[in-house]
C-alpha positions in Angstrom: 0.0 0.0 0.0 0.9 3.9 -0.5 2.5 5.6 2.3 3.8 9.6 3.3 7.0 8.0 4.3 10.4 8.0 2.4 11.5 4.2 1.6 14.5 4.0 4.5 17.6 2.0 2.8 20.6 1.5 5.7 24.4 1.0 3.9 26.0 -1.1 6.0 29.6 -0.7 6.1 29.7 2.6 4.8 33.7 3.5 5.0 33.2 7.7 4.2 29.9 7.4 3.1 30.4 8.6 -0.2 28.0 6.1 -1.9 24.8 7.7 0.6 26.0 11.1 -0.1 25.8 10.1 -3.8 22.7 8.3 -3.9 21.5 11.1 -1.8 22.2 13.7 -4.9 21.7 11.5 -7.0 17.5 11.5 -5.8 17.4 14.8 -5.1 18.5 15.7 -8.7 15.5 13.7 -9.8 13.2 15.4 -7.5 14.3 18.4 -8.9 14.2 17.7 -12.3 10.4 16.1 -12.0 9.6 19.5 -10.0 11.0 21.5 -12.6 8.6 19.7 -15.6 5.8 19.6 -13.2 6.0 15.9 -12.5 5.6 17.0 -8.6 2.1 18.1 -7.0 2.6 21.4 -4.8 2.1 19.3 -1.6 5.9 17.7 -2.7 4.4 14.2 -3.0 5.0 12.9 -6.9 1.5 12.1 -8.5 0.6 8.5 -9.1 3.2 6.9 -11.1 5.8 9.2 -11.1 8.8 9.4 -8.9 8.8 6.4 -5.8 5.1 6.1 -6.3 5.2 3.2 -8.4 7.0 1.0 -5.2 4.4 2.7 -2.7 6.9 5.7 -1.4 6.6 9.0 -2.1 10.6 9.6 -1.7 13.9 7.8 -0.3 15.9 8.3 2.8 19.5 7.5 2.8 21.0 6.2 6.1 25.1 4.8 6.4 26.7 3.2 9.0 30.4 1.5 9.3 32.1 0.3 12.6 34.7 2.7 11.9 33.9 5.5 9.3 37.0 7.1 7.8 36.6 11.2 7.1 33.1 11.4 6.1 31.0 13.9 4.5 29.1 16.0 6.7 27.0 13.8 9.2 26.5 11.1 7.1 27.8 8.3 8.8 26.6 6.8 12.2 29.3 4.6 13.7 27.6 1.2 14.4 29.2 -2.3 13.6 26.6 -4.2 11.0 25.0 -6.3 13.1 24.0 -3.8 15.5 23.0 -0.8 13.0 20.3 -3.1 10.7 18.7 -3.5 14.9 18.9 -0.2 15.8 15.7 2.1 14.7 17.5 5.3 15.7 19.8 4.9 12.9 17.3 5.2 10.4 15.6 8.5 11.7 13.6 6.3 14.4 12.8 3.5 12.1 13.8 0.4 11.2 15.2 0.0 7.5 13.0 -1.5 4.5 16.1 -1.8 2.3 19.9 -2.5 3.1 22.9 -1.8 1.3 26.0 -3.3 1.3 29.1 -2.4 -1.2 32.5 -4.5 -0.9 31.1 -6.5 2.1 34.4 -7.9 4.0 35.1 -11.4 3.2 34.9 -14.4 5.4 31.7 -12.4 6.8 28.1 -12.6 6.8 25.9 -9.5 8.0 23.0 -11.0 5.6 21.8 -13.0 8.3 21.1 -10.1 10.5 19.4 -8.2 7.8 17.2 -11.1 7.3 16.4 -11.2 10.4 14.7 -7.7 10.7 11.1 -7.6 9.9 10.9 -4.4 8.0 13.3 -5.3 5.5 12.0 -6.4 2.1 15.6 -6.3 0.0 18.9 -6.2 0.6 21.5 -5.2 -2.3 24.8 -6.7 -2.2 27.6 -5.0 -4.5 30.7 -6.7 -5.3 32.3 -10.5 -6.4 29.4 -12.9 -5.6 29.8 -16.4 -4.9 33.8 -17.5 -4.3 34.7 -13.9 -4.9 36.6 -11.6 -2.1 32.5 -10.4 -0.8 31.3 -12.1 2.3 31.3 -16.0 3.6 30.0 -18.3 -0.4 27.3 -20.3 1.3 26.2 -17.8 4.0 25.9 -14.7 1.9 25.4 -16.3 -1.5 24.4 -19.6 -1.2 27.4 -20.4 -3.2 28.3 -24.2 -2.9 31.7 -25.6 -3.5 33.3 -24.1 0.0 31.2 -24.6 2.6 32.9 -21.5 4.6 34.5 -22.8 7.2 37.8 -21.8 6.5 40.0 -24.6 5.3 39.9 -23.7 1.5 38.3 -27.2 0.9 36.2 -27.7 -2.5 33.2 -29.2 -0.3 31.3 -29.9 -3.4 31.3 -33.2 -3.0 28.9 -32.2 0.1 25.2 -32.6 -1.4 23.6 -29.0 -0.7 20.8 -27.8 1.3 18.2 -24.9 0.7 20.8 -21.8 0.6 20.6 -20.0 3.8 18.6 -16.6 2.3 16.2 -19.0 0.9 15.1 -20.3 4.0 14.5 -17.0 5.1 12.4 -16.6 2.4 14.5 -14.1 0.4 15.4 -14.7 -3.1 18.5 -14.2 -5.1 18.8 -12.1 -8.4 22.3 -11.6 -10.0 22.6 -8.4 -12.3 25.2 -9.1 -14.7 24.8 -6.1 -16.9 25.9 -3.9 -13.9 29.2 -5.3 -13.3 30.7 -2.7 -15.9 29.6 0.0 -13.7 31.5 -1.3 -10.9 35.0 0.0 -9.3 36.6 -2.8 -7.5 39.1 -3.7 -5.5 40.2 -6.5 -7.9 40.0 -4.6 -10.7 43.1 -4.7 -12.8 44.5 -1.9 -15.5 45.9 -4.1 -17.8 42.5 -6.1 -18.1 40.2 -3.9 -20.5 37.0 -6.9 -20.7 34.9 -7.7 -18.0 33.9 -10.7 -17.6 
């Protein structure tokens, strides 16, 4: 159903929070642009199908957190580890998150268990390597089977697999290959010019 609110997305793991302060433009620069050709009603809520409508919000709040935020931009990160911040309605403006974030997620990790755990989220967005890449723990994040995560480099594959963990919790994956040429990573190499 519609709401007044703004549709609250958390960034976990935020570093400066450069991506929040982005996405944060980034929205704003739509607003104004959908102001500018009339696209917004005078009350500053977009008219049915236009703007965050269409998903049942009439805007989109941008909230960062990282255990240890490097020199930010102005008030825009809250220092929370992961598992704490996706708990904690005060870092959201008093709320609880609907969406979570997570760019470069450290590897050997998992903070997708916590996220699922929170009733309010609907999505999470993970950004980075999937599966056996340098991003989170493969079966706990990804539901990547071939190393079961444990930490001895083992091809478990042989293991038979179960329901992958975000399944159970009734979430469901959706790779986005096409973006991968947008990304920045820390893998990336100069002399390789094709993504694969």
């Amino acid at each position: 159903g519609n709401t007044n609110r703004p549709l609250r997305v958390l960034e976990l793991g935020a570093g400066n929070g450069l991506l929040r302060y982005s996405l944060t433009n980034a929205v704003a620069a739509l607003d104004s642009r959908e102001a500018s050709a009339g696209g917004i009603a005078a009350s500053g809520a977009p008219p049915k199908g236009h703007g965050f409508d269409s998903i049942g919000f009439p805007s989109v709040a941008f909230y960062a957190t990282d255990v240890k935020p490097s020199v930010s931009f102005p008030d825009s990160v809250t220092t929370a580890d992961a598992e704490s911040a996706v708990r904690d309605s005060k870092v959201c403006g008093g709320f609880p998150p609907d969406v979570v974030l997570v760019c470069w997620h450290p590897m050997h990790f998992d903070w997708t268990q916590s996220v699922r755990a929170v009733p309010s989220v609907k999505e999470y967005v993970m950004v980075g390597e999937t599966d056996f890449g340098i991003c989170g723990a493969p079966w706990k994040t990804w539901g990547y089977f071939g190393d079961d995560g444990d930490g001895d480099g083992a091809d478990d594959s042989h293991i038979l697999p179960t329901t992958p963990p975000y399944a159970e919790d009734g979430f469901t994956r959706h790779a986005l290959p096409k973006m991968s040429s947008f990304q920045i990573g820390k893998t990336d190499e100069p002399w390789r010019k094709l993504r694969g």
